[in-house]
MDAnalysis code that builds the backbone (N, CA, C; Angstrom):
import MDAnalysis as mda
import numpy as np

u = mda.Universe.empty(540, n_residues=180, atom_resindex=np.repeat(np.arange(180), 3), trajectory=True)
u.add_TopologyAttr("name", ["N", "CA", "C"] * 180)
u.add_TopologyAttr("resid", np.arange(1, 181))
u.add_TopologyAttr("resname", ["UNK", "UNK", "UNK", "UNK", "UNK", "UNK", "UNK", "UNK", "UNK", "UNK", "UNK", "UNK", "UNK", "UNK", "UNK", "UNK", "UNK", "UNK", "UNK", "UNK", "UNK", "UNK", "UNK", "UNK", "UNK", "UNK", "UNK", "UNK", "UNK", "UNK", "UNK", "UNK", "UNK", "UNK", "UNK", "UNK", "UNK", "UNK", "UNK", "UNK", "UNK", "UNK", "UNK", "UNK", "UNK", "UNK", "UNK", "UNK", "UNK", "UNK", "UNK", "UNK", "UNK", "UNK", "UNK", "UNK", "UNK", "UNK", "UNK", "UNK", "UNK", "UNK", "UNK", "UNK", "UNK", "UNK", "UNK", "UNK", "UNK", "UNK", "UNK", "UNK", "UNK", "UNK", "UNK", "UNK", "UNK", "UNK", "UNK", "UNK", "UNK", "UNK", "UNK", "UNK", "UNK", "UNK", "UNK", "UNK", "UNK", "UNK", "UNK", "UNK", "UNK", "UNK", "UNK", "UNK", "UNK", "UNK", "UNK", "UNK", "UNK", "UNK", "UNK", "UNK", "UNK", "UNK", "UNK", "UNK", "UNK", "UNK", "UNK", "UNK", "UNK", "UNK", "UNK", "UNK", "UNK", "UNK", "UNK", "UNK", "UNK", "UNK", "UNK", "UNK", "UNK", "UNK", "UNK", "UNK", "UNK", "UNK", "UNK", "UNK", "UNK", "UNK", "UNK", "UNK", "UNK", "UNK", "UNK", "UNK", "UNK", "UNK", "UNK", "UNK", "UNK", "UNK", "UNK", "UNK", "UNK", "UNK", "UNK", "UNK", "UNK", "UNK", "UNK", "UNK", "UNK", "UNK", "UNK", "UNK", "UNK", "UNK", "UNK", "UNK", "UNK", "UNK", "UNK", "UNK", "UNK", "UNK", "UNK", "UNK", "UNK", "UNK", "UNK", "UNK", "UNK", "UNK", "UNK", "UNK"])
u.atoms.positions = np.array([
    [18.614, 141.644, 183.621],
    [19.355, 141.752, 184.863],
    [20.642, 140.927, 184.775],
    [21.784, 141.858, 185.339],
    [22.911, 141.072, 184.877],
    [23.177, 139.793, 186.349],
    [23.450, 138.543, 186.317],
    [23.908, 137.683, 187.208],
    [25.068, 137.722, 187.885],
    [25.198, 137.086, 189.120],
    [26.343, 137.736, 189.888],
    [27.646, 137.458, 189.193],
    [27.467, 136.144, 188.657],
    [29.061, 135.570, 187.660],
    [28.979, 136.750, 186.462],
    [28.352, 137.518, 186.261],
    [28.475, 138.759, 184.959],
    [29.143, 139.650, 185.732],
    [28.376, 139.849, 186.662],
    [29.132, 140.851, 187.447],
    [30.476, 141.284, 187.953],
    [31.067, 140.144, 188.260],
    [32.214, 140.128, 188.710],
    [33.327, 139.650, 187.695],
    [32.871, 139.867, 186.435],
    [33.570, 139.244, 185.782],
    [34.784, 140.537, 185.460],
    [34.637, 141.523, 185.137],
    [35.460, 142.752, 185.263],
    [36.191, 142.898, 186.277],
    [36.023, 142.310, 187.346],
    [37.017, 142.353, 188.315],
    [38.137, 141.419, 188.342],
    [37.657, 140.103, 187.438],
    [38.624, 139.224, 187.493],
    [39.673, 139.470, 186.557],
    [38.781, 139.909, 185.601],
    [39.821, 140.767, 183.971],
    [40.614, 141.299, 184.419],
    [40.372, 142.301, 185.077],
    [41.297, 143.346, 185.645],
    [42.598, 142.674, 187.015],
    [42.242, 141.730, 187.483],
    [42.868, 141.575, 188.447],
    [44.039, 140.424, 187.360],
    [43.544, 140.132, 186.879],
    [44.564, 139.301, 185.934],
    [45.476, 140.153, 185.375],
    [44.719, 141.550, 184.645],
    [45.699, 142.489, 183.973],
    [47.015, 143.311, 184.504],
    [46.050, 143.526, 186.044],
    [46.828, 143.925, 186.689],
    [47.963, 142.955, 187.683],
    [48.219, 141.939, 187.398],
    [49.041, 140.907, 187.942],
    [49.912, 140.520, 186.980],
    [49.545, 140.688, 185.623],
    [50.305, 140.647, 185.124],
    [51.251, 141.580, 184.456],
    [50.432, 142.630, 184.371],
    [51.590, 144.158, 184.501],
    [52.599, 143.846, 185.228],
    [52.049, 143.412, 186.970],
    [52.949, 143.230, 188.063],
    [54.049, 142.056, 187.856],
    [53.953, 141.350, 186.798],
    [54.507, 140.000, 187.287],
    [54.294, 139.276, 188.235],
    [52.891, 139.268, 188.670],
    [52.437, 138.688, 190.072],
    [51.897, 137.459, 189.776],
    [51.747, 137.042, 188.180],
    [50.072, 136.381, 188.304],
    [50.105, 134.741, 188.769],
    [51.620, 134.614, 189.137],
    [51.606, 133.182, 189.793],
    [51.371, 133.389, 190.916],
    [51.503, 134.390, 191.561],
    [51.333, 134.627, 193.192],
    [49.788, 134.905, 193.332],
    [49.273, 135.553, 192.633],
    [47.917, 135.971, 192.882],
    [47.077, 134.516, 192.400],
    [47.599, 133.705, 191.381],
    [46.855, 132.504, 191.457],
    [46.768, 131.419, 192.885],
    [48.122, 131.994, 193.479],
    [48.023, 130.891, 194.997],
    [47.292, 131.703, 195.714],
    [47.235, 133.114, 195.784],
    [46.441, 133.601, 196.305],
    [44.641, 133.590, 196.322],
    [43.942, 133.121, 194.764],
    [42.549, 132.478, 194.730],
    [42.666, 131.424, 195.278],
    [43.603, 130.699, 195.141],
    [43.182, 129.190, 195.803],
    [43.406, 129.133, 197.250],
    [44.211, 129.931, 198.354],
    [43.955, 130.274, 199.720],
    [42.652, 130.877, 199.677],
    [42.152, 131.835, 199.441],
    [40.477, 132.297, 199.064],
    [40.056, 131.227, 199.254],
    [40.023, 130.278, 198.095],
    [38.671, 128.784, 197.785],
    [39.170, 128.188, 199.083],
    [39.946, 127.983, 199.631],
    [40.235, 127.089, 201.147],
    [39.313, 127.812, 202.027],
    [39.552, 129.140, 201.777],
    [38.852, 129.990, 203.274],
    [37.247, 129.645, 202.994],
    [37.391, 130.335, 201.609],
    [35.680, 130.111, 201.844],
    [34.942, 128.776, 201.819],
    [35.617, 127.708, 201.686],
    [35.128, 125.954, 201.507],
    [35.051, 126.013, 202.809],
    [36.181, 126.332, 203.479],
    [36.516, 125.483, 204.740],
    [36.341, 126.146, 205.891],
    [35.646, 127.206, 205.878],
    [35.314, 128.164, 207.032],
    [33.887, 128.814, 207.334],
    [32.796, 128.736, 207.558],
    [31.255, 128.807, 207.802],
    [31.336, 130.891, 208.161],
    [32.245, 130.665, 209.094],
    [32.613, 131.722, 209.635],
    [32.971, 133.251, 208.649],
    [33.801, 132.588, 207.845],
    [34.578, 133.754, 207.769],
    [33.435, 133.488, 206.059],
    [32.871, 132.960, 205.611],
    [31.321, 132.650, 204.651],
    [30.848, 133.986, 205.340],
    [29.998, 133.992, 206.335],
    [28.841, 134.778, 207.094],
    [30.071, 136.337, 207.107],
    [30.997, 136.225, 207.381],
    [31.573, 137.284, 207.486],
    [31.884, 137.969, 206.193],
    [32.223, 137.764, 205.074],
    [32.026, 137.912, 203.834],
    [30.936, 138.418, 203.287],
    [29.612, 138.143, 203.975],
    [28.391, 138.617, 203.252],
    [28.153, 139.617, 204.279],
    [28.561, 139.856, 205.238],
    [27.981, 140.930, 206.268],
    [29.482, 142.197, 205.995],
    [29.910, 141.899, 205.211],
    [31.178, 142.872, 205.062],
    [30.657, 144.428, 204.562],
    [30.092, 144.160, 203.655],
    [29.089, 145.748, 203.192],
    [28.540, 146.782, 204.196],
    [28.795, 145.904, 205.134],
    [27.492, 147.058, 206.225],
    [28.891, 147.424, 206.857],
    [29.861, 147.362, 206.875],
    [31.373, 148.348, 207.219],
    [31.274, 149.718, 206.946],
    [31.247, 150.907, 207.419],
    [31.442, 152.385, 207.244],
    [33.199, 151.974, 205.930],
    [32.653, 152.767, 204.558],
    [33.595, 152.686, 203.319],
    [34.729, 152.763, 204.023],
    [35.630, 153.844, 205.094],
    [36.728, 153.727, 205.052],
    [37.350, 152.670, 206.083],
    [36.736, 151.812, 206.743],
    [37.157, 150.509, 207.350],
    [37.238, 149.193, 206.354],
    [36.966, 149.503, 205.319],
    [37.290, 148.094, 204.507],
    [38.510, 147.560, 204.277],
    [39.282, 148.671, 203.863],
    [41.118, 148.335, 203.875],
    [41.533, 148.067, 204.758],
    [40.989, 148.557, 205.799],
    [41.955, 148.284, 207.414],
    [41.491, 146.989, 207.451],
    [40.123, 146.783, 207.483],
    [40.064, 145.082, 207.672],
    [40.579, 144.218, 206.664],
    [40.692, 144.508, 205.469],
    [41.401, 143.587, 204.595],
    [42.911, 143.576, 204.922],
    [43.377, 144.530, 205.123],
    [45.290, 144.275, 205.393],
    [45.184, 144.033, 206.636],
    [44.145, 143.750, 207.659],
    [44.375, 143.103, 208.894],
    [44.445, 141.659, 208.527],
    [43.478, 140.833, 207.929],
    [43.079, 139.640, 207.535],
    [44.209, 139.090, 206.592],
    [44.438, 139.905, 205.724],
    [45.247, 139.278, 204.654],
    [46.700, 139.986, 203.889],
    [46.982, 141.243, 204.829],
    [47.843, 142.397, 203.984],
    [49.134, 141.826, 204.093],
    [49.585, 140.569, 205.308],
    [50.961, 140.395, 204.793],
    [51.004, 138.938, 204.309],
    [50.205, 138.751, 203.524],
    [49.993, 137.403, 203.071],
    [49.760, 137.126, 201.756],
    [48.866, 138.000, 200.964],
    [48.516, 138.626, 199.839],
    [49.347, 139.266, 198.886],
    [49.390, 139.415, 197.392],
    [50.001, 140.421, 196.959],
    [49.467, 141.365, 196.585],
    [49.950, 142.400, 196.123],
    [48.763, 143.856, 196.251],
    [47.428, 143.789, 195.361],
    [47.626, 143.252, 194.096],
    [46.286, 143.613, 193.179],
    [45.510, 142.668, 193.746],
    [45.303, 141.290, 194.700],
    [44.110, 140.672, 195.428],
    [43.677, 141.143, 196.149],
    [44.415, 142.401, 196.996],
    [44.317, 143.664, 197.902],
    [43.535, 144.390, 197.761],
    [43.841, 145.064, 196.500],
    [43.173, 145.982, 195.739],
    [41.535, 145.402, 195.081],
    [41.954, 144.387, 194.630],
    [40.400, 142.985, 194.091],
    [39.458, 143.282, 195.426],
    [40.303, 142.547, 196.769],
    [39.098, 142.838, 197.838],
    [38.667, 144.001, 198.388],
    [39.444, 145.168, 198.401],
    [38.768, 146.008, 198.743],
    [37.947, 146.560, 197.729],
    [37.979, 146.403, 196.642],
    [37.082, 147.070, 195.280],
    [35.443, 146.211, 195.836],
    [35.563, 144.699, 195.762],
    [34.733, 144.170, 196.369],
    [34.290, 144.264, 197.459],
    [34.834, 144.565, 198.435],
    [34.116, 145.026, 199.832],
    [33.151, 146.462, 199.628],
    [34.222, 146.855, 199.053],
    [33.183, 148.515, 198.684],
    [31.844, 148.411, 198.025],
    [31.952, 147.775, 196.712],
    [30.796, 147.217, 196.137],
    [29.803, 146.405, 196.208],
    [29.638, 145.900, 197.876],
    [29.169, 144.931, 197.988],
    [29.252, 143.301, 197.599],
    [30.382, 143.158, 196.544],
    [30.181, 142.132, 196.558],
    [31.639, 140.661, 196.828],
    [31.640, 141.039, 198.474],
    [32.906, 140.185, 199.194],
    [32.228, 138.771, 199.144],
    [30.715, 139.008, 199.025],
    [29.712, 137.460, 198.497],
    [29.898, 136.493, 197.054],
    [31.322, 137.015, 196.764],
    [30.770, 136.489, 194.980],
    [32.026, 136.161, 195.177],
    [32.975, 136.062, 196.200],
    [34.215, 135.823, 196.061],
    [34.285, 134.077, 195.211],
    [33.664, 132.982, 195.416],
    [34.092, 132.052, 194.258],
    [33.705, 132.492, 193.044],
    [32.917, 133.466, 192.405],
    [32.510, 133.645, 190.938],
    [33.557, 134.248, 190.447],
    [34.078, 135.147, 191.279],
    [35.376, 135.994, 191.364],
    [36.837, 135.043, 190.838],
    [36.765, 134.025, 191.589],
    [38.012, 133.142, 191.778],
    [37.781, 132.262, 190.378],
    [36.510, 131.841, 189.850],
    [36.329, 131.187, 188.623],
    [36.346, 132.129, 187.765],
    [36.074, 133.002, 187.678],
    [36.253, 133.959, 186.718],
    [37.644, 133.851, 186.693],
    [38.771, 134.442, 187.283],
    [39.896, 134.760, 187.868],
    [40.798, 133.609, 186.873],
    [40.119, 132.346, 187.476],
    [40.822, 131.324, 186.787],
    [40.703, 131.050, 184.807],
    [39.119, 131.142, 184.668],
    [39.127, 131.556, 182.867],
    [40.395, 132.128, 182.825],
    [40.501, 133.472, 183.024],
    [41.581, 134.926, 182.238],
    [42.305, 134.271, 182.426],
    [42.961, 134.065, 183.379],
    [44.012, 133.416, 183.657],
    [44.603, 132.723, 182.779],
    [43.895, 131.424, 182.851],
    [44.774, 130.023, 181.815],
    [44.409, 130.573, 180.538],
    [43.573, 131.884, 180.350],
    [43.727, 131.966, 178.733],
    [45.064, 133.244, 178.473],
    [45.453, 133.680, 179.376],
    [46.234, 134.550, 179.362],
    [48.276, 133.628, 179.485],
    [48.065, 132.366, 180.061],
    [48.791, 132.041, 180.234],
    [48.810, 130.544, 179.353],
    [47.775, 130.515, 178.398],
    [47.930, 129.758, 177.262],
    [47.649, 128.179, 177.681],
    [47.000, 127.670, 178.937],
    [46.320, 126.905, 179.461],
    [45.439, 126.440, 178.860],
    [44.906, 125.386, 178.885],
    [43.580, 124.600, 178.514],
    [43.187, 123.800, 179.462],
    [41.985, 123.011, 179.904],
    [41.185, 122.406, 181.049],
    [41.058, 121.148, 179.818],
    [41.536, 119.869, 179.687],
    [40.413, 119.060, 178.752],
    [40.348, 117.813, 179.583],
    [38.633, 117.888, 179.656],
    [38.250, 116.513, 180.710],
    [37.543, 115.566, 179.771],
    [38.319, 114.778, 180.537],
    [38.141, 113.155, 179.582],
    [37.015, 112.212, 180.916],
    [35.637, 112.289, 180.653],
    [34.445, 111.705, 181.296],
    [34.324, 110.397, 180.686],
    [34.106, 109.047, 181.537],
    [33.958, 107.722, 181.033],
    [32.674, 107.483, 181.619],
    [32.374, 106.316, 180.849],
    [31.173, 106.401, 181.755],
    [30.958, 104.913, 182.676],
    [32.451, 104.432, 182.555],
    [33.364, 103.488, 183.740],
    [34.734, 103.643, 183.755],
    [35.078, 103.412, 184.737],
    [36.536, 103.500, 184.988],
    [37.303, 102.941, 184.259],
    [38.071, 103.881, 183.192],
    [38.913, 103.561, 182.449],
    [40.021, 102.616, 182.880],
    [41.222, 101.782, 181.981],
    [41.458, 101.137, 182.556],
    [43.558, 101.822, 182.814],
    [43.853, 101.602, 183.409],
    [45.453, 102.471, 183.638],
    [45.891, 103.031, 181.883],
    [45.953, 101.600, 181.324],
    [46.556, 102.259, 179.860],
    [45.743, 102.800, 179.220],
    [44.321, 102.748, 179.278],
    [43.419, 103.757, 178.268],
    [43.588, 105.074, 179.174],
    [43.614, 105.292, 179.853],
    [43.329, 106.607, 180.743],
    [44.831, 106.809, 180.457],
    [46.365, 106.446, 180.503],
    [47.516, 106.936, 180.282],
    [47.465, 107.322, 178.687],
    [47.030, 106.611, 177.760],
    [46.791, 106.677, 176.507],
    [46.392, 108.011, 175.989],
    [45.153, 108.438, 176.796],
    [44.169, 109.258, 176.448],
    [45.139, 110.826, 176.961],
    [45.731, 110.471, 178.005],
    [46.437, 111.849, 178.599],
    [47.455, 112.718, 177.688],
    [48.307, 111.292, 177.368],
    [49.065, 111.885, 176.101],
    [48.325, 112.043, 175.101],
    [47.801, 111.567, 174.486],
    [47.377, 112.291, 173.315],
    [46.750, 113.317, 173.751],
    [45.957, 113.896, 174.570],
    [45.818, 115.130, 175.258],
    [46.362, 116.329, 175.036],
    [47.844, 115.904, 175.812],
    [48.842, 116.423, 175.753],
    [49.657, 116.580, 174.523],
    [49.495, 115.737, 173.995],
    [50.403, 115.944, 172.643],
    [49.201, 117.001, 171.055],
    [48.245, 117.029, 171.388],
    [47.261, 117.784, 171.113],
    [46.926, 119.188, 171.047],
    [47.492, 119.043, 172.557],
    [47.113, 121.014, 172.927],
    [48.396, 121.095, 173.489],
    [49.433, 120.536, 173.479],
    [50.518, 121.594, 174.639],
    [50.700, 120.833, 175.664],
    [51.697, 121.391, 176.322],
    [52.597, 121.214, 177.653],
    [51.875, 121.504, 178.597],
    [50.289, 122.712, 178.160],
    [50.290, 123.343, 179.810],
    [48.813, 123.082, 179.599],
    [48.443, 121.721, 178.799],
    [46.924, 121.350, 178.997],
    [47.196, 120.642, 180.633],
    [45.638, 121.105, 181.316],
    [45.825, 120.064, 182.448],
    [44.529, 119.178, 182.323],
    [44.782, 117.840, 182.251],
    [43.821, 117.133, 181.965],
    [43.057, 115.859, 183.272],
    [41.946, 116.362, 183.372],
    [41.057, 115.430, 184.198],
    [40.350, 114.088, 183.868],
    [40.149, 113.186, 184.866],
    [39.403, 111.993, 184.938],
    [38.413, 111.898, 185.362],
    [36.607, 111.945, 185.312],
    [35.801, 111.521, 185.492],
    [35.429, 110.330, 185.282],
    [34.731, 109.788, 186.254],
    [33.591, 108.972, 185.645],
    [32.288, 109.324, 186.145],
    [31.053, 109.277, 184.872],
    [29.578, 109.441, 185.113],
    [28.863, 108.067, 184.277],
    [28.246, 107.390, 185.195],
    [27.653, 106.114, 184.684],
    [26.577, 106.965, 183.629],
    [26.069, 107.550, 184.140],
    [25.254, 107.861, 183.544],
    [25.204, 108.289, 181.706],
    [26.517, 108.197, 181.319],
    [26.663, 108.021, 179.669],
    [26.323, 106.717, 179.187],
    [26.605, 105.663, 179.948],
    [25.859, 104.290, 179.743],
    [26.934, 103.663, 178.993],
    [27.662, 103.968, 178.070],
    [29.033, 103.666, 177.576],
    [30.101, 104.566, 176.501],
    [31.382, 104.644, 177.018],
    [31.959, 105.377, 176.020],
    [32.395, 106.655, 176.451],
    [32.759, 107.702, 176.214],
    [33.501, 108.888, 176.595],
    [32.953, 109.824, 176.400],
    [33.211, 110.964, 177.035],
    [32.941, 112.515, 176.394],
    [34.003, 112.885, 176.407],
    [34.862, 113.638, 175.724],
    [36.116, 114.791, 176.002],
    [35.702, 116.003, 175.597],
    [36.187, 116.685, 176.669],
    [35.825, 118.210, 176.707],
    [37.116, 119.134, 176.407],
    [37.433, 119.617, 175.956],
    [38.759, 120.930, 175.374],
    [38.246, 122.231, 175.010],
    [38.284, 122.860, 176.558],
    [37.990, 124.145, 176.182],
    [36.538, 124.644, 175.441],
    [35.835, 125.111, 174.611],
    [34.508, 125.456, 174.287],
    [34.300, 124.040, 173.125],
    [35.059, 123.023, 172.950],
    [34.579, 122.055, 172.139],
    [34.487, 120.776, 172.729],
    [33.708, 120.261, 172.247],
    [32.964, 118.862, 173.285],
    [32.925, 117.810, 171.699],
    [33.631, 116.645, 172.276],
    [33.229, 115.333, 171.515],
    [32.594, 113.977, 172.656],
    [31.217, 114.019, 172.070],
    [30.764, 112.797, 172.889],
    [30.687, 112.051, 171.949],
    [31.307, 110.761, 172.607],
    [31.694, 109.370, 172.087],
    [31.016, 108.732, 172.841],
    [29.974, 109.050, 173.366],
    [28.927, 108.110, 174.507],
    [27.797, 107.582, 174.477],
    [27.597, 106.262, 174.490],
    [25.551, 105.788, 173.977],
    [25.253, 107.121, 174.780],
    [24.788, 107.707, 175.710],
    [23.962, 108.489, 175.917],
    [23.660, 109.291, 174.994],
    [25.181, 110.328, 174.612],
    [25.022, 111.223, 173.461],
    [24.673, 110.725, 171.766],
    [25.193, 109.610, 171.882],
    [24.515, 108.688, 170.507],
    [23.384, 108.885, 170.698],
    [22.270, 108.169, 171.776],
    [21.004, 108.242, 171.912],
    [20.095, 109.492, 171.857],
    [20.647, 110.788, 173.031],
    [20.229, 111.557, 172.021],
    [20.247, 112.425, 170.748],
    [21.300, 112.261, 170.374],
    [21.114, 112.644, 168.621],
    [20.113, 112.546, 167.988],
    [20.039, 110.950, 167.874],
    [19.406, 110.023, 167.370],
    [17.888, 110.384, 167.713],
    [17.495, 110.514, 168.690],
    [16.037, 111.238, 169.171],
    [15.778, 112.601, 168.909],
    [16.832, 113.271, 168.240],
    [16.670, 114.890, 168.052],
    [16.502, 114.505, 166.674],
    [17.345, 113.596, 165.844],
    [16.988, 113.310, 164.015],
    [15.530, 112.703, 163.969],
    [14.903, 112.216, 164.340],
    [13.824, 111.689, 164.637],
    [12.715, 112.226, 164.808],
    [13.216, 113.854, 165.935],
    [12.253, 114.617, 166.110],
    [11.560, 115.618, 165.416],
    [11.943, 115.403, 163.910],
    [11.957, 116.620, 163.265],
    [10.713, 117.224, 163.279],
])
C-alpha cells in the first residue's frame, strides 16, 4: 500500500515542472509557504481541507479561485484543484515537503544541518557555516540544532550523507562491532 507522502509525490514533481516551464517557481515557492501558514495556523480552514472531497467535482475550482485565485499563481491552482478532485486537499503539507525536495534539487539547493549536542559557541557555529558554505555552494542553507541527547560532539547532515561526530553515534557503532 502506497503512503500518503508516495502519493502525492507526483503532484509535487509536476507542479515544480510545471513552474518551471512557467518561470513561476519562485512564486509558487511563496506560494507553499502561505499554504504551511494556513494550514499551521488555522484549525478551520485544517477541517475544511479534509471535508473538501465531498464537493459535487465541478465546484472545486470555483472554490479554489474563490479562496486563492487572485493570490496564487496558476500551476498551485491547477496543484489544488487536481487535489481537491482526488481527494487529497488532506496531504497538503506532504504536498508542500515534497514540493520543497524538487524544488531545491531543481534549483541546485542543499539543506546541511549542523546538530550539537550543546550550544555551540558564536565562532564554532560561524566557523562551521562557512565551511558549509564553502563546501557545497552559495545556495546551501544551513541550520543550527541542538539535541543533548548526542551527549557530546556533532552530527552534520548534507543532503542523503550524514557524518556523526557524536559520543552517542561513537557509542553506538561501537555496540553494533561488538554485536556480531
Amino acid at each position: 500500500m502506497v503512503n500518503e507522502e508516495e502519493a502525492v509525490r507526483p503532484y509535487a514533481r509536476a507542479l515544480v515542472q510545471a513552474a518551471e516551464d512557467l518561470g513561476c517557481l519562485g512564486r509558487v515557492r511563496e506560494d507553499m509557504d502561505a499554504l504551511e501558514a494556513q494550514w499551521e495556523g488555522s484549525k478551520t480552514f485544517r477541517d475544511w481541507a479534509h471535508a473538501f472531497h465531498s464537493l459535487p467535482r465541478a465546484k472545486h475550482r470555483k472554490q479554489i479561485d474563490a479562496v486563492w485565485g487572485e493570490t496564487m499563481a496558476p500551476p498551485t491552482l491547477v496543484l489544488l484543484e487536481a487535489l481537491s478532485v482526488n481527494g487529497l486537499m488532506g496531504a497538503v503539507p506532504n504536498v508542500i515537503k515534497s514540493f520543497r525536495r524538487f524544488a531545491d534539487k531543481a534549483e541546485g539547493r542543499l539543506d546541511v544541518a549542523l546538530v550539537f549536542a550543546a550550544p555551540p559557541t558564536p565562532a564554532t557555529e560561524a566557523g562551521l557555516r562557512e565551511k558549509a558554505l564553502a563546501a557545497y555552494g552559495a545556495k546551501t542553507r544551513v541550520t543550527v540544532t541542538v539535541d543533548p541527547r548526542l551527549g557530546a560532539g556533532l552530527v552534520v547532515r548534507a543532503g542523503h550523507t550524514q557524518i556523526d561526530g557524536s559520543l552517542a553515534g561513537r557509542l553506538r557503532r561501537l555496540r553494533q562491532a561488538f554485536a556480531l
